[in-house]
N, C-alpha and C positions, 0 to 999 in steps of 0.2 A: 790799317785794317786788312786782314788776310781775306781773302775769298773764300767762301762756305765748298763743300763740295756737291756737284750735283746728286740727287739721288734718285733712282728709277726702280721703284720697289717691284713694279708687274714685269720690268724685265730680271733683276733676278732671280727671279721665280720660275720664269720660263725659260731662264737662260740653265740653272739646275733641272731643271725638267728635262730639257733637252739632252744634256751631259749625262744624267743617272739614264734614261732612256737608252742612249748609242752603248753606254756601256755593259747594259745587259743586250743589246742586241749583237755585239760582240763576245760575249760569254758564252750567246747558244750557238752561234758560229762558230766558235773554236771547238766546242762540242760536239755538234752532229755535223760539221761540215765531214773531217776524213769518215766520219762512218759513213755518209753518204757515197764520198769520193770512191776510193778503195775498198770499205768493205772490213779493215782489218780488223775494228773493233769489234765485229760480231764474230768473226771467225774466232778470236778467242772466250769469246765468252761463250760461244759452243762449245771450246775444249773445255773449257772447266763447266760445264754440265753435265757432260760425259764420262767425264769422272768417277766409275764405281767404286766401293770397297771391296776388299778382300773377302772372299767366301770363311768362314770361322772352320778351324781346322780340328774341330772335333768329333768322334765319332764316338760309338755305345762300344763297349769294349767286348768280345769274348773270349769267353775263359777258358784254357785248356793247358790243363796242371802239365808238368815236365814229366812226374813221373806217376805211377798210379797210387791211389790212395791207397793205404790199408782196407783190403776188403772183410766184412763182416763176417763170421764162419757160413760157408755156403749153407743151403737147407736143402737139403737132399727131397728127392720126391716121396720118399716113404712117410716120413712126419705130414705133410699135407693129405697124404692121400688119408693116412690113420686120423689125419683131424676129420676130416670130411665123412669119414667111414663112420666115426663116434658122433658126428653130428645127425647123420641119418638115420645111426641107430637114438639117440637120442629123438627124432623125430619120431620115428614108428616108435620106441615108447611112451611117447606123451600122447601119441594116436592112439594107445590101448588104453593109456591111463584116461584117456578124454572120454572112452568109447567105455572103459567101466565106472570111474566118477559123475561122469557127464560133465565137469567143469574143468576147464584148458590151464596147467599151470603156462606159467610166466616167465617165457625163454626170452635171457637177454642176449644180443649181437656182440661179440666184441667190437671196438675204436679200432680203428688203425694206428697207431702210433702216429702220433705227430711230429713232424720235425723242428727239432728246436734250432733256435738262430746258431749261429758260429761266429767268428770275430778273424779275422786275419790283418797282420801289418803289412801294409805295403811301403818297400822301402826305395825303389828306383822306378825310373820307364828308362829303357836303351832302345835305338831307333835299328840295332843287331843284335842278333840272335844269343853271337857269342861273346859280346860283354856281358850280357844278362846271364849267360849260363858261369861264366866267369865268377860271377858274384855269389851265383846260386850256390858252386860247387864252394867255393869260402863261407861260407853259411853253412853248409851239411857239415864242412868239415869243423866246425864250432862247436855244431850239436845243434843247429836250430833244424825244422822240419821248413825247408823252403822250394819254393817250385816257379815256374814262369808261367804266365798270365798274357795269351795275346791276344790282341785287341786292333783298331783299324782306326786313324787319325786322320780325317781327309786322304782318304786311298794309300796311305803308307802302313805298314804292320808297325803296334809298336810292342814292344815285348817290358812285360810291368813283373817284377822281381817281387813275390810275397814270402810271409812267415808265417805260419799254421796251419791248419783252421785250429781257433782253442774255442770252448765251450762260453768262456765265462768271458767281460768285459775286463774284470780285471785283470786275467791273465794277461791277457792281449797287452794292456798297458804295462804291465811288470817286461814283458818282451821286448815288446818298443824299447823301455827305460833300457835296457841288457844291452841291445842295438846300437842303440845311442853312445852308450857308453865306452860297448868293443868296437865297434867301425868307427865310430863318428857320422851314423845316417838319423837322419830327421824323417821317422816314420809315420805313417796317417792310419789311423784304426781303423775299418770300413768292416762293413757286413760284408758276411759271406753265405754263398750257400753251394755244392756240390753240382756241377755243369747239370748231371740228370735229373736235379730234382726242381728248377725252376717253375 
């Protein structure tokens, strides 16, 4: 007959108890002991708190063509003065006409013209003046109407290379396509409008 073996079931229990206990209190030890100690674990995790990103390096652009636009035929002061002169006499004629009919016709104001949108390609940004004019000048000498555009990127100028103004949307895109075509530049259609009349 072999011998049975003994068996003490309240002390494995307490003896695992005991074991799973030391070994987590050996886990928070190995843990918070050097941060206590030294310090070094927080000094880093300061650094990486402090940690900013970068400010984003864009700014609103301003515009100021290279060369000047075709201007409109001036308008002389005579024409205004003579509009103004026939509007007054226009006045004191409807003052007589009011003063012998007794009823006021019906003077209409002119509109101002309205300005209509414009379309321009932009076809580079150069972070110099004279690449950009570089480009500019191979462009006039093509036959496109192109000019420089500058503008302010996180405190640096950058100088943006366009193509027209054209009237119509589609132009614009026919120009592009031409572009695309004679350089090889991948151009962006964007609105425009004339520096003075924002």
């Amino acid at each position: 007959m072999t011998p049975r073996p003994i068996r003490f079931p309240d002390l494995d229990i307490s003896l695992k108890q005991r074991l799973a206990g030391a070994v987590v209190i050996i886990a928070l030890g190995v843990i918070f002991i050097p941060l206590l100690l030294d310090g070094a674990g927080m000094k880093e995790y300061r650094r990486l708190k402090l940690h900013e990103p970068e400010k984003p390096r864009y700014d609103f652009p301003v515009v100021v063509p290279e060369k000047p636009l075709p201007k409109a035929a001036p308008a002389s002061e005579s024409p205004a003065q003579s509009e103004s002169e026939k509007a007054e006499a226009t006045v004191r004629d409807t003052k007589s006409a009011v003063k012998r009919k007794g009823t006021a016709p019906r003077v209409e104001t002119p509109q101002p013209a309205a300005l209509k949108p414009a379309f321009v390609v932009q076809l580079a940004s150069f972070s110099q003046r004279a690449n950009a004019a570089t480009l500019v000048s191979k462009l006039q000498k093509a036959g496109f109407e192109a000019f420089i555009e500058t503008s302010r990127i996180s405190g640096r100028k950058m100088y943006r290379v366009k193509v027209g103004p054209m009237l119509r949307r589609e132009d614009a895109v026919r120009v592009r396509d031409r572009l695309q075509k004679k350089f090889g530049l991948k151009g962006t259609i964007q609105n425009w409008r004339p520096a003075g009349n924002l």
